[in-house]
N, C-alpha and C positions, 0 to 999 in steps of 0.2 A: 705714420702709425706708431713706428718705435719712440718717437719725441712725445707725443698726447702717452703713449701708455708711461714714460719715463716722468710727465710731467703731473699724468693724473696721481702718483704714487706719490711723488713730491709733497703734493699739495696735502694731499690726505696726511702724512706723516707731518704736517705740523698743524693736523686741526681743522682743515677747510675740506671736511670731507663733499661737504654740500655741492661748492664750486665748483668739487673737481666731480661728482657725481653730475653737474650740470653741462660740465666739458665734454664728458664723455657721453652723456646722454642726447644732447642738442644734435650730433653728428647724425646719431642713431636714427630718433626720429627724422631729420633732415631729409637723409637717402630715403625712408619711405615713402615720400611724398618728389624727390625728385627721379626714382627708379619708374614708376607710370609716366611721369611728366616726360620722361628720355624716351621711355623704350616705347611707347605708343605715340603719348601726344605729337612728338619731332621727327618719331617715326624712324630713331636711331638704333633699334634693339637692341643686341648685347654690348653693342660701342653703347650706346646711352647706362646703361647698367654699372657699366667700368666708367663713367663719366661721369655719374652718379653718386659711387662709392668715393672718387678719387677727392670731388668736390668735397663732399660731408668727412670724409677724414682732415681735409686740410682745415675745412672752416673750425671743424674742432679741436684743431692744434693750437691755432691763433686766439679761441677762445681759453685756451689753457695758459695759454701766453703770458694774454692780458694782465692777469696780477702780479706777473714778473717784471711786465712792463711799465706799472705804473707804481711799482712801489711797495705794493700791499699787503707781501711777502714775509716770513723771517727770515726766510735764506732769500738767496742772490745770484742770478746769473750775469756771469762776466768772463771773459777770455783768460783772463789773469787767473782762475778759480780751477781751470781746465789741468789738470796733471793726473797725471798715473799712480796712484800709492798701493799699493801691492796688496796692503791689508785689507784694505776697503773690496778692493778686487777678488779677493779672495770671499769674503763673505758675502760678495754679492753673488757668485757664482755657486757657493752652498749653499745658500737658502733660498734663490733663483730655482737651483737645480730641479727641486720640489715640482714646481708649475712644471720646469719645461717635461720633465718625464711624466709627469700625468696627463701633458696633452698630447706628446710621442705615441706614449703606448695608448690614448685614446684613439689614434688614427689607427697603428697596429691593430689591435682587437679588432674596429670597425672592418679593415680591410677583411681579416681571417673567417670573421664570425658572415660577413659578404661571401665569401669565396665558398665558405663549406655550407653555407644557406643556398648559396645559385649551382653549386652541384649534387642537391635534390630535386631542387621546380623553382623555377620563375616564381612560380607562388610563395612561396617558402622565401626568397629572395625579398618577395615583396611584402612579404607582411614585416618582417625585420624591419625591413629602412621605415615601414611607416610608424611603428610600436617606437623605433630609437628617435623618428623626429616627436613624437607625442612626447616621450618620457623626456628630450630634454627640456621643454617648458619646467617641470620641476625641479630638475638637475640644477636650470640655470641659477632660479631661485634661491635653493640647498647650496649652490658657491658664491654665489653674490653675499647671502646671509655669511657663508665663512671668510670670506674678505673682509664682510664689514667688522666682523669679530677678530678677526687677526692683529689689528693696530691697537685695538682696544687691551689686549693681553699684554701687548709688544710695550704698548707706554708707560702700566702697570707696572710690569717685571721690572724694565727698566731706572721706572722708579721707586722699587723696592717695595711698591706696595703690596704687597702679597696678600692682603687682603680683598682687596680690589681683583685681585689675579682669578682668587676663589673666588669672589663672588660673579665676578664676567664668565668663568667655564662652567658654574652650577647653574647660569641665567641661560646661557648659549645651550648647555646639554638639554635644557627642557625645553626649551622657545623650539629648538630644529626637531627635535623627535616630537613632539605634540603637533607642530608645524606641518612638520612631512607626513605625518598622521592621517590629518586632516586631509593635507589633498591626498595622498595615497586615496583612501577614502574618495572621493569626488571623482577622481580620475576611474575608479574599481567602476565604480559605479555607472558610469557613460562610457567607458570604452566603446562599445558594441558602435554607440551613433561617433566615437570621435574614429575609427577607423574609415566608416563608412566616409567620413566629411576627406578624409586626407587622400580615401583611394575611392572615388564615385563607383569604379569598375570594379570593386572586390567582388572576388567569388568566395566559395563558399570557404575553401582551403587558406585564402588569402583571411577570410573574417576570422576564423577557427584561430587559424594560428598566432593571428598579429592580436587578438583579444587574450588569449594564454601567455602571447610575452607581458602586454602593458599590464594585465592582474598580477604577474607574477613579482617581476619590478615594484607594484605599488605596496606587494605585503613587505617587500624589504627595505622600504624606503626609507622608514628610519632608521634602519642599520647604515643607508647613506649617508644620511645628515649626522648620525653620532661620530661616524668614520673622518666626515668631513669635519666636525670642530675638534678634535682630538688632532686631526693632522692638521689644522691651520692654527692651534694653540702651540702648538710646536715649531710653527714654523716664526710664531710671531716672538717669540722666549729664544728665538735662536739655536733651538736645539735641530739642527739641521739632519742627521742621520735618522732622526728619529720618524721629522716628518717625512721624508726619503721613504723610508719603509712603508710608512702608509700609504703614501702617494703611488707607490709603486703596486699595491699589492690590487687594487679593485680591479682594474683592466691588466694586470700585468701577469705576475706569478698566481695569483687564486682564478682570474678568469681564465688563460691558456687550458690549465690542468681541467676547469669544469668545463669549457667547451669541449672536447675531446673525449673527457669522459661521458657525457652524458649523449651525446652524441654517437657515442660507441654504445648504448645500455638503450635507451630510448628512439633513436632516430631524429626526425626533424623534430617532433617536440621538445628536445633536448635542448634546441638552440634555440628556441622562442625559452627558455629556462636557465640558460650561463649566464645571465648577467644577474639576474636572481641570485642563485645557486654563490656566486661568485664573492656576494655579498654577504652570505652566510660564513662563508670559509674566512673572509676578513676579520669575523669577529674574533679567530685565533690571533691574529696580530694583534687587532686592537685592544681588544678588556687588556691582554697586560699592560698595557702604552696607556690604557683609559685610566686604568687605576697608581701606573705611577705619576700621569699627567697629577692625578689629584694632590700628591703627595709633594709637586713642584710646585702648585698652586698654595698648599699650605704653608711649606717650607720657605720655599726657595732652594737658591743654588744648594742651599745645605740638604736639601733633600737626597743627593747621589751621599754625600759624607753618612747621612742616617743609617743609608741601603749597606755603604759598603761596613758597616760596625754593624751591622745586624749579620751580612752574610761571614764576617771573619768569627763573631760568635758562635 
């Protein structure tokens, strides 16, 4: 898994986003069709599942391979190539950082917002986990979209195009809010039957509640996809602390404080409402980050020189 995600990034970063969207996708589909064949057809259950996964990640390794191995590549793997340079390590590890604490504090919240949902009801427990698997089908979306926009910033800035830079975050800022819009919308709208389809046995508390989180979620949804290309434009420009902060703030420091508070003021409805809620409070981080992102996009590096002769004025 760490080789395909090491390798999918590779490939993407000199251009071959296709191949490596193909590496990483072939696996995907793969296990859906060998996790039935295992767990039923052979009659292996959760061994077949794990048998299942371990296959489709490996065939997807060797499929990412492939172009290293034949040539097809601009870079090169080779044993000779293999050393430690401090620098490299360094910035892999700050602008790495990004991802790994927005999928940490994903599992944190998930845990807390579980904990203080299942000591109310079972129900309350249950409408959560079904509302959070529903909303990530868009989520996935809303990050897959800021990945793809991250490299597209990265080779820009890089190469000084700042033009290019502008015009990628003002195509990115509309594409993901009109985007997440739209399904917000879709999703608002059929809740009631996509509840019903994930928990067959909802009661009435289980419907109630898990319809109020996924509506809620859906009116802030573009506040998520703006969040998310403003902190993957940063992270692609290398400005690491910046995207750090964003990354940190939707599950981290803005969701903690709204689940507790509203949970203290409202009850269980409360928490069918922190993830919402949590998104609203972001928009304190972000418009400032949104609006100097734009002035990097203009500028460039000379953007921070602008700021600081305006603030010693």
């Amino acid at each position: 898994m760490i080789t395909s995600f090491a390798l999918n990034m590779c490939l993407k970063s000199e251009g071959s986003a296709t191949f490596a969207m193909i590496g990483i996708g072939f696996g995907g589909v793969l296990n859906c069709f060998l996790d039935p064949l295992f767990i039923r057809g052979l009659g292996l259950g959760v061994k077949g599942a794990s048998m299942a996964t371990a296959i489709s990640k490996f065939i997807s390794c060797c499929i990412l391979f492939w172009p290293y191995l034949k040539k097809r590549t601009a870079t090169s793997i080779a044993p000779r190539f293999f050393r430690f340079v401090w620098q490299d390590f360094k910035e892999v590890i700050s602008i790495g950082s990004t991802a790994f604490f927005r999928s940490a504090l994903a599992v944190v919240s998930s845990v807390l917002i579980n904990r203080v949902a299942g000591g109310y009801s079972t129900s309350a427990l249950a409408a959560i986990s079904v509302a959070n698997r529903v909303m990530e089908f868009p989520f996935a979306i809303i990050l897959g979209f800021g990945m793809g926009y991250q490299p597209v910033a990265g080779y820009n800035w890089g190469a000084k195009r700042y033009d290019r830079v502008h015009e990628s975050l003002t195509f990115g800022t509309k594409l993901s809010v009109i985007g997440s819009f739209i399904m917000g919308a879709l999703i608002f709208a059929v809740a009631g039957p996509v509840v019903r389809l994930f928990n067959t046995q909802a009661d009435a508390a289980v419907l109630s509640l898990g319809i109020l989180c996924i509506r809620l979620q859906c009116v802030a949804l573009p506040i998520h996809a703006w969040t998310s290309v403003v902190n993957m434009f940063y992270a692609g420009i290398g400005k690491a602390k910046y995207a750090l902060l964003i990354s940190t703030a939707r599950q981290g420091y803005c969701f903690i404080p709204a689940l507790f508070l509203l949970v203290w003021i409202v009850g269980a409805d409360g928490i069918a409402a922190t993830q919402a809620l949590a998104d609203v409070f972001c928009l304190f981080v972000v418009i400032p980050l949104g609006i100097k992102a734009v002035k990097f996009a203009k500028y460039g590096p000379e953007a921070d020189k602008k700021n600081a002769k305006v603030a010693t004025a």
